[in-house]
ZAMAR-660823 format. One record per residue (C-alpha): residue in one letter; chain; y, x, z. Coordinates in Angstrom, 2 decimals. Example, Ala and Ser with C-alpha at 12.3 -4.5 7.8 and 13.67 -1.06 7.14 Angstrom:
<nodes>
   residuo   cadena         y         x         z
         A        A     -4.50     12.30      7.80
         S        A     -1.06     13.67      7.14
</nodes>
This chain:
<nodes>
   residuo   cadena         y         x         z
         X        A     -1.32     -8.37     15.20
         X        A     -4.28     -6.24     15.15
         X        A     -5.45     -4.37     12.20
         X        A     -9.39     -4.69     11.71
         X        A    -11.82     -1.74     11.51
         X        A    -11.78     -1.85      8.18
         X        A     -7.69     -1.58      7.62
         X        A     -7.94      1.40     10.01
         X        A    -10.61      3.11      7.87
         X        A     -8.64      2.33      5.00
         X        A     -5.36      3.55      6.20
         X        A     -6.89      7.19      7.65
         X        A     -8.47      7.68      4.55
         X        A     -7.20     10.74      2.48
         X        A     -5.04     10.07     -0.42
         X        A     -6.65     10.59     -3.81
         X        A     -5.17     13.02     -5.61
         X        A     -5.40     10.74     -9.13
         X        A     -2.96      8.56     -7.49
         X        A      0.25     11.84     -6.43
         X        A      2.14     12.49     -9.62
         X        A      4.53     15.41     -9.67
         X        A      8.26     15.77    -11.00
         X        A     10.61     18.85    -11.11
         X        A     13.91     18.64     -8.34
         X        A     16.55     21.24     -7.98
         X        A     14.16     23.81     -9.33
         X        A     11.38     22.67     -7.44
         X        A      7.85     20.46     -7.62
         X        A      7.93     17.64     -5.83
         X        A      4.69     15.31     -5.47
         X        A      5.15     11.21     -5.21
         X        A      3.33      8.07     -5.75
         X        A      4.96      5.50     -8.03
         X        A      6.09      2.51     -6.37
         X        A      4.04     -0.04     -8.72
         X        A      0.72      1.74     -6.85
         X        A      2.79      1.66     -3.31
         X        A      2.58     -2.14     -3.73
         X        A     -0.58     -2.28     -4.98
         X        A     -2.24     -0.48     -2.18
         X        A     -0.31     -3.12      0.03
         X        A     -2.33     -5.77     -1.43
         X        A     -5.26     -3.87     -1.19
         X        A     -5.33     -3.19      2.46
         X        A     -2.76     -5.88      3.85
         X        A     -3.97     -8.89      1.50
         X        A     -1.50    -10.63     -0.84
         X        A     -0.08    -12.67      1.57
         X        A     -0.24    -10.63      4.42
         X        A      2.78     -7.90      4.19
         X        A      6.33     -8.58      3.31
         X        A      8.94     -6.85      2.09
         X        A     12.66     -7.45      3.01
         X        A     15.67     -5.44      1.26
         X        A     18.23     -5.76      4.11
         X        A     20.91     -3.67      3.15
         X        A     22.47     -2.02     -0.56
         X        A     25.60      0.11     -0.49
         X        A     27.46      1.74     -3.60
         X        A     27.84      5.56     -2.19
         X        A     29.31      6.61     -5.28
         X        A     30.83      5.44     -9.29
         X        A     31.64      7.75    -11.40
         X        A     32.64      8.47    -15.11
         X        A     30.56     10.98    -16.84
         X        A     28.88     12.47    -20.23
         X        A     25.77     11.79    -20.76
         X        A     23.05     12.85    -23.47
         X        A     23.08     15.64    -25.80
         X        A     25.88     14.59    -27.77
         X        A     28.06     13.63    -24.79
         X        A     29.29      9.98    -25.05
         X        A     31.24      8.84    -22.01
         X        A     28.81      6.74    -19.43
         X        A     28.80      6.50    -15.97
         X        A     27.10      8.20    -13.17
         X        A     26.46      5.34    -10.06
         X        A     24.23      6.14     -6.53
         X        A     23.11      3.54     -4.07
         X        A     21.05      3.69     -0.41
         X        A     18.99      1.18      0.41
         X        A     17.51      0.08      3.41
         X        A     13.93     -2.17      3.42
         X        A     12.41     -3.38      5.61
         X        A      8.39     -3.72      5.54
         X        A      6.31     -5.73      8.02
         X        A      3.00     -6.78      8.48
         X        A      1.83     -9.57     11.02
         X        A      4.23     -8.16     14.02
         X        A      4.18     -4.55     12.68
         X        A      7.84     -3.97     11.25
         X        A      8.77     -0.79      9.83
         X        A     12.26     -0.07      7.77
         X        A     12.78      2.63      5.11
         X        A     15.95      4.33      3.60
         X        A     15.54      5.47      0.28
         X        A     18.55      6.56     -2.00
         X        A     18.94      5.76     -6.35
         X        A     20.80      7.13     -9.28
         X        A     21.56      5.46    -12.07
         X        A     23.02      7.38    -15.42
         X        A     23.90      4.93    -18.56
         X        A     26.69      4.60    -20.83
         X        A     26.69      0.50    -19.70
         X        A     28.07      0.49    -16.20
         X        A     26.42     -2.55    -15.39
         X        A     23.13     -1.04    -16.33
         X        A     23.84      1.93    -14.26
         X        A     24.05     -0.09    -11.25
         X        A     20.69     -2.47    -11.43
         X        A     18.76      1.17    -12.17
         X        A     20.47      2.42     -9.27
         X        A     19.63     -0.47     -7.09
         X        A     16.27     -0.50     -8.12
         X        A     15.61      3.39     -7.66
         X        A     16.88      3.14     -4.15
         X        A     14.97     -0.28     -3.30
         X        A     11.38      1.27     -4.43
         X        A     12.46      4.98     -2.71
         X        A     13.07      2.73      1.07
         X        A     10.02      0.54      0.19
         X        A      7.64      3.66     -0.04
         X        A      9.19      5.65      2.55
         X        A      8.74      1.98      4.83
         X        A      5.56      1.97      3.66
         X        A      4.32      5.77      4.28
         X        A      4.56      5.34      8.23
         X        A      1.49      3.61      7.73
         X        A     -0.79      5.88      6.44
         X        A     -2.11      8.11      3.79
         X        A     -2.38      6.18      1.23
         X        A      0.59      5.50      1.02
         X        A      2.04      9.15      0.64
         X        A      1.86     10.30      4.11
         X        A     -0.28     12.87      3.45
         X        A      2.58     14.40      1.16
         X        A      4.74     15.47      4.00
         X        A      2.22     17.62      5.01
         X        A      2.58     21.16      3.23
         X        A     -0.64     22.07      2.74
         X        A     -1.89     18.43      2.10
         X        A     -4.85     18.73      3.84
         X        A     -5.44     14.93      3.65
         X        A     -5.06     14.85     -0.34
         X        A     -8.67     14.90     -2.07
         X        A     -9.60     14.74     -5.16
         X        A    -11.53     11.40     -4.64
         X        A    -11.36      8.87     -1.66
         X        A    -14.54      7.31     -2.68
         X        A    -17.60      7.65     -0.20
         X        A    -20.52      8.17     -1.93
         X        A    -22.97      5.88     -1.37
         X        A    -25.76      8.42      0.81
         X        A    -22.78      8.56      3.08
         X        A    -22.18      5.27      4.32
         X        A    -22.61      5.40      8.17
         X        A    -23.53      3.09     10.03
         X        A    -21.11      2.94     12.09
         X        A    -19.30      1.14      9.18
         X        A    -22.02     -1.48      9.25
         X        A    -21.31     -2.35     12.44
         X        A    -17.41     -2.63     11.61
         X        A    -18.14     -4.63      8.86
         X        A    -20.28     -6.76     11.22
         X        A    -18.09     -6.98     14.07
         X        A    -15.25     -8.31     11.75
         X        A    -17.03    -11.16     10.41
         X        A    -18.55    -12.27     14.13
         X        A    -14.77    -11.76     15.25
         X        A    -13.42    -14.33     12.64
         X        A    -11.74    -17.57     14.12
         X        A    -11.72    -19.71     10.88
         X        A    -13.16    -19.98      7.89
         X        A     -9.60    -19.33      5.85
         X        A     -9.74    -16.05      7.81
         X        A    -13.01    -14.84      7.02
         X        A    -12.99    -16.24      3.17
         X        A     -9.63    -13.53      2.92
         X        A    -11.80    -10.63      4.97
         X        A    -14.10    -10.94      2.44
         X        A    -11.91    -10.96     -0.67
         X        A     -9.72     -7.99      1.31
         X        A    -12.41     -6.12      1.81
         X        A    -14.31     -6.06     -1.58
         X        A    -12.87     -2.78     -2.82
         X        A    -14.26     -0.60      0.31
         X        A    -17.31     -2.48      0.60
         X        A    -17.51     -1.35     -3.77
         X        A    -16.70      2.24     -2.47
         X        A    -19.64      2.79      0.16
         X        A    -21.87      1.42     -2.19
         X        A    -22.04     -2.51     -0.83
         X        A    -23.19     -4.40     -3.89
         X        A    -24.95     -7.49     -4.40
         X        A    -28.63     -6.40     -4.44
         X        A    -28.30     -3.87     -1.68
         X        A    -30.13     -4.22      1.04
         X        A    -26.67     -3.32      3.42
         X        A    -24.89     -5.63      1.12
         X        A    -27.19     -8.43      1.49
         X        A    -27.60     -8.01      5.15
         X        A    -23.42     -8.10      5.40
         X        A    -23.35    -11.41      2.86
         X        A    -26.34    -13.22      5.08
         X        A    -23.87    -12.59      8.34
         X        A    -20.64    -13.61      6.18
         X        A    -22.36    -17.19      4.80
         X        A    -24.10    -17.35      8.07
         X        A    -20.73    -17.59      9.99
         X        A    -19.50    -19.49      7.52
         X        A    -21.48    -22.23      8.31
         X        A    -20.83    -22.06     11.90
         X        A    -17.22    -22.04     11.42
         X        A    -17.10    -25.33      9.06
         X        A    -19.15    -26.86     11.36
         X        A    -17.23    -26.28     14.36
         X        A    -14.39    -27.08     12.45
         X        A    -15.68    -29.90     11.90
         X        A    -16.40    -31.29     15.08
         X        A    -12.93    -29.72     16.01
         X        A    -11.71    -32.42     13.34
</nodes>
């Protein structure tokens, strides 16, 4: 598989600081993104149907009895690794991510647990692939965490044009470039690509032009 232009762009871009929360560990801050927008930047940049995610291995590393909450009822204290495994086209990648689960219900113990460590491998899976998807974090100073990833729209260069161009000539059917297009709305919104722009309606007279070419040949294909 080859990631487009665009999914390149995407994936180098910095990681907006909106989207790193922060949480307090042994004493000290530690900055994250939730697992909900891990998966949603997925979507964004992979499509829908074009990642998968594969949970290939859960073990119970330790089950314990415990007090929990201020007034101390007995519970349970359970931890769990996980490993996931993430791939995209022929891109694989695999995570391990560890979970803790604290409840007075055992069972309930284990499924937070479980989950914890499932979302931790996903994320740390899905980091090797860029900045947005926390890479960024491991670097100290975060010198790729901004406080907006959104290109202004004086900015857009264009050498993005001629991605965006490129892509759509490159296309081999018609179910392709209809999910380029959908894939690609949120960047094309961020450089300013909207329907009345001049850019924008350059890019959409390629797209529909190609379109056509495609059905027909298709077509006679058929």
């Amino acid at each position: 598989m080859m990631f487009t232009d665009i999914q390149k762009n995407m994936l180098s871009a910095p990681l907006d600081r909106n989207n790193v929360k922060e949480r307090n560990q042994s004493g000290r801050s530690l900055s994250y993104i939730e697992g909900w927008h891990a998966i949603a930047e997925a979507n964004r940049i992979f499509g829908f149907d074009g990642w998968n995610r594969d949970t290939f291995e859960t073990k119970l590393v330790s089950e314990r009895p415990r007090k929990i909450g201020q007034s101390g009822r007995d519970g349970f204290s359970v931890s769990y690794i996980a490993r996931v495994r993430i791939s995209v086209g022929d891109v694989v990648r695999d995570g391990v991510g560890a979970g803790h689960g604290i409840d007075a219900d055992l069972g309930l113990a284990h499924e937070s647990a479980i989950k914890e460590a499932e979302t931790d491998a996903m994320k740390r899976a899905l980091m090797t692939f860029g900045n947005p998807f926390g890479l960024a974090l491991y670097d100290k100073e975060q010198r790729q965490v901004v406080d907006q990833t959104v290109v202004p729209r004086e900015k857009l260069q264009p050498t993005d044009m001629d991605a965006l161009l490129a892509d759509i000539k490159n296309m081999k059917t018609t179910t392709a470039l209809r999910k380029w297009w959908r894939e690609t709305a949120k960047f094309r919104e961020s450089v300013g690509l909207i329907p009345g722009d001049e850019n924008y309606e350059k890019l959409f007279a390629s797209f529909s032009q190609r379109g056509k070419n495609l059905a027909s040949q298709e077509t006679i294909d058929g």
